[in-house]
C-alpha positions in Angstrom: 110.1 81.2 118.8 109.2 81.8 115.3 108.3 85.6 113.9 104.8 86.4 113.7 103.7 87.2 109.9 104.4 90.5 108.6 101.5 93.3 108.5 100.8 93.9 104.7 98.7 96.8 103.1 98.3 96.0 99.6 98.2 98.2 96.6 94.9 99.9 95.8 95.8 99.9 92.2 98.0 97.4 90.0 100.6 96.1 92.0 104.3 97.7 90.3 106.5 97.8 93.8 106.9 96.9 97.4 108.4 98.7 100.5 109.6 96.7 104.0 109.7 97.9 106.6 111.2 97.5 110.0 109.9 99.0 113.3 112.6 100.2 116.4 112.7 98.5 119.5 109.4 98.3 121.6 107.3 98.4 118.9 105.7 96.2 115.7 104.6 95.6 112.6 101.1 96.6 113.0 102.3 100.2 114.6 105.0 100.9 112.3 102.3 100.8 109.6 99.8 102.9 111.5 102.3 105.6 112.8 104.2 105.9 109.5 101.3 105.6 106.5 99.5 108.2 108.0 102.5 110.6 107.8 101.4 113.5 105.7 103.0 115.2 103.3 103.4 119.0 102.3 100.0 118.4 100.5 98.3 116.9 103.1 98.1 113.5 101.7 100.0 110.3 103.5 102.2 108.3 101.9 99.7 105.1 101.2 97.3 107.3 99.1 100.0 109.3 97.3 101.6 105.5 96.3 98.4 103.6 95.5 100.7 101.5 93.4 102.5 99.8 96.4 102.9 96.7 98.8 103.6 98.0 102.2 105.3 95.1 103.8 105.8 95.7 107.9 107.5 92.8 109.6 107.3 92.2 113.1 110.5 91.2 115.4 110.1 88.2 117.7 110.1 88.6 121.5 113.5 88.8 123.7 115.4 89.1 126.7 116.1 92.9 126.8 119.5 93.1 129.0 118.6 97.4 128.9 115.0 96.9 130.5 115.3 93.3 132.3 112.4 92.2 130.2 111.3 90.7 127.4 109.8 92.5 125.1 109.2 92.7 120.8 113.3 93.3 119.4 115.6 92.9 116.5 118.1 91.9 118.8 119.9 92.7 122.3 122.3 95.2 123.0 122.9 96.9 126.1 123.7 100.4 125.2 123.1 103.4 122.8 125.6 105.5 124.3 128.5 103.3 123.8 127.2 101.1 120.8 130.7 98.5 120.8 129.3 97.6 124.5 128.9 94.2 125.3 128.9 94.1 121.3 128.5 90.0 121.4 124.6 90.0 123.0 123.7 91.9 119.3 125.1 88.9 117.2 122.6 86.1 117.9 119.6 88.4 117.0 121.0 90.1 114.1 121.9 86.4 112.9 118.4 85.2 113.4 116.4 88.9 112.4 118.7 89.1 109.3 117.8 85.2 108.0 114.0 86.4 108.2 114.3 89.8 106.8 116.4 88.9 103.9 113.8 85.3 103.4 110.9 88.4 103.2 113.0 90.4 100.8 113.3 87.1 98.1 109.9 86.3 98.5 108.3 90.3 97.8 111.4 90.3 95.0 109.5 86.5 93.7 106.3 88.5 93.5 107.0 90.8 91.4 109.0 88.2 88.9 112.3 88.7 89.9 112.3 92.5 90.0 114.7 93.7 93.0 114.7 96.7 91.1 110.9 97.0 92.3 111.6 96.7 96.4 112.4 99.0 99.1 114.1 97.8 102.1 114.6 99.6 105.5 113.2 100.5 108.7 113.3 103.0 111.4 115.9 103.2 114.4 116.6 99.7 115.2 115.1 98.6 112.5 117.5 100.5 110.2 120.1 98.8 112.3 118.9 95.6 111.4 117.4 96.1 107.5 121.1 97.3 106.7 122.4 94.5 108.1 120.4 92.1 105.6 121.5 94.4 103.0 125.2 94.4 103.5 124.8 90.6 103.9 122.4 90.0 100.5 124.9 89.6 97.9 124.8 86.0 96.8 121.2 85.7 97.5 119.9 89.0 96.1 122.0 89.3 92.9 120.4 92.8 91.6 120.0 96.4 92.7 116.8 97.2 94.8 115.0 99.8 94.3 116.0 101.9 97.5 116.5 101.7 101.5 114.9 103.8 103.3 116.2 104.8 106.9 115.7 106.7 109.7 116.8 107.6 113.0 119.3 104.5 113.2 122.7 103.1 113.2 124.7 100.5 112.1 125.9 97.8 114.1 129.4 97.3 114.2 130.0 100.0 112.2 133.6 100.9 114.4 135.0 97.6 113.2 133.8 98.0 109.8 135.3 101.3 109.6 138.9 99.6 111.1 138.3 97.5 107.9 138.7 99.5 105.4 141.0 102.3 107.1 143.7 99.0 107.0 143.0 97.9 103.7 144.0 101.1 102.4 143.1 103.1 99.3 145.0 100.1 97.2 141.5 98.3 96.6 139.0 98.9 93.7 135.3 99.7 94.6 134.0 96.0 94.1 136.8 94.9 96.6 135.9 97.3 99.3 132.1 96.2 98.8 133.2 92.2 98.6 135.5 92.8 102.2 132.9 95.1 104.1 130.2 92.2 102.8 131.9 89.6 104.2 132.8 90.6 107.4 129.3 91.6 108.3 128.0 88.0 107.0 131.1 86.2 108.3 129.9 88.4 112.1 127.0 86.5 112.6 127.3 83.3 110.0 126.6 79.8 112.0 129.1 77.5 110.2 126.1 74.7 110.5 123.6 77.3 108.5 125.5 79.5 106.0 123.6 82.8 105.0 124.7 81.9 101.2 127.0 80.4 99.4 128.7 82.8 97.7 129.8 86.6 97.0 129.9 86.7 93.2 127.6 89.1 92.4 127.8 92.1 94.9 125.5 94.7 92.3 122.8 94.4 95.7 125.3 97.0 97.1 124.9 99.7 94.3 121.1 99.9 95.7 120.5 104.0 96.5 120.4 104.9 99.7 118.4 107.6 101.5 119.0 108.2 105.5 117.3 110.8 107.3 118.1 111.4 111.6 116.9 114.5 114.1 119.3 116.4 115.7 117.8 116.2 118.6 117.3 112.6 118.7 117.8 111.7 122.5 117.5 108.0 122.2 120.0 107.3 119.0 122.6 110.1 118.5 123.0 111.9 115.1 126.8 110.9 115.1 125.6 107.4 114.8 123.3 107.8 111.9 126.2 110.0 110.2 129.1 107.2 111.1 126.3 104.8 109.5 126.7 107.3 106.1 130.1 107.3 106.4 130.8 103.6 106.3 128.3 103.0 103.1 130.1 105.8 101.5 133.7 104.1 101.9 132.4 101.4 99.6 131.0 103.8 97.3 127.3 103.2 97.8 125.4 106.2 96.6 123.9 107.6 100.0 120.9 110.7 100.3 121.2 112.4 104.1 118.8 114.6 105.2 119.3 116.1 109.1 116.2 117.8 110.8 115.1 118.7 114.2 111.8 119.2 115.7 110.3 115.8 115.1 107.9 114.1 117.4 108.5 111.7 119.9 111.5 113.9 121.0 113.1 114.0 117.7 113.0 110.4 117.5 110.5 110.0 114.3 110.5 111.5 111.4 109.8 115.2 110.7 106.0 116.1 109.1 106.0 117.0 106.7 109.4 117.7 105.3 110.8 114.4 105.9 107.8 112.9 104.1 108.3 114.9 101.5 112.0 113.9 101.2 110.9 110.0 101.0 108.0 110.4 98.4 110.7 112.1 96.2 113.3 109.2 96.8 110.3 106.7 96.4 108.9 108.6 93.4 112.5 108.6 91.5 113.7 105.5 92.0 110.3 104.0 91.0 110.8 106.3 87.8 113.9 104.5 87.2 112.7 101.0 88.0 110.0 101.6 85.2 112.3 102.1 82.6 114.3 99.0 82.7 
């Protein structure tokens, strides 16, 4: 089944960058866009009308089997439990294989728009769609050969992130920062890689992974724990990615959103700098 096209809000002004976007489990493009553009700020203005200058770019999963809820319904890919994330760790591989192909095909064609500018997109997503938008960009390099400008998480994980951890505890402190980046790289591609359709041909350029990184998680999320989120941090840190974390509580939807208007606040500013920076290049 193919993914339905993304849900796009274009810039009410000149068009300078472009954020994607990836909605959790259970949800979709269209949602995402409503739910999170109409987050207001400490001024009272959302997102979309303090940014007049951006693409909002909100892809929508395909449908699956959900082996948690015995139905199918709109998902990144399977997995069968929060609690213990390596669980039946396999039923994640085949939709992070496919989900990570399309998100990463999106992120080429948005960079392509703006004539080759990575430095002008923002990649990320919220919950399981963190999950799955870090996935694409741990797995970028050879196809993405520049810094974007920013991902943006919130309330997620990462996938794997136990044996990625294992990784680079047994390599040591021996390797330079570019190694660390080339070996946790590869063994996220080389995870879900079909041998008869490589995700790229190389590694040479691995700058993708200097992109800044901004994570923000409740508390009192009951549906993804806070530790995951922070083990998330942790991992991105170990290869020396430059990572922003910002912890709340009091959210809606139990915690599991982000926080109004403090934590939109927190992503205008990120937005807003890294923009800056993109302009002066």
């Amino acid at each position: 089944m193919d993914y339905p096209p993304p849900h796009i809000q274009d810039p009410r002004s000149a068009h300078t960058h472009t954020v994607i976007l990836l909605h959790g489990r259970g949800s979709d493009g269209p949602e995402l866009a409503e739910d999170f553009l109409s987050g207001m700020t400490s001024q009272r203005i959302s997102l979309s009308d303090s940014l007049p200058s951006l693409r909002w770019v909100f892809p929508t999963s395909r449908i699956r089997q959900s082996t948690v809820f015995k139905e199918e319904m709109c998902t990144w890919f399977d997995a069968s439990s929060l609690d213990d994330i390596q669980k039946d760790s396999e039923l994640q591989i085949e939709g992070l294989r496919e989900s990570v192909h399309h998100i990463i095909g999106i992120l080429e064609s948005e960079i392509s728009l703006l004539d080759g500018r990575s430095d002008r997109v923002f990649l990320g997503g919220i919950s399981q769609g963190m999950a799955t938008s870090l996935w694409a960009l741990l797995c970028a390099p050879g196809r993405v050969t520049t810094p974007l400008a920013g991902f943006l998480g919130s309330c997620g994980w990462l996938p794997f992130s136990h044996q990625a951890e294992h990784l680079m505890s047994c390599s040591g402190t021996q390797l330079d920062s570019n190694h660390r980046k080339r070996l946790t790289s590869e063994f996220f591609r080389n995870t879900i890689t079909d041998p008869t359709t490589p995700l790229t041909q190389d590694t040479d350029s691995l700058s993708v992974l200097e992109t800044p990184v901004f994570l923000s998680h409740g508390g009192d999320d009951p549906y993804v724990s806070i530790s995951l989120g922070q083990q998330a941090a942790q991992v991105l840190r170990a290869i020396d990615m430059n990572v922003e974390q910002h912890e709340f509580t009091g959210a809606e939807a139990d915690g599991h959103w982000i926080k109004e208007p403090e934590g939109f606040d927190q992503i205008l500013r990120f937005i807003q700098q890294h923009k800056a920076n993109s302009h002066t290049v």
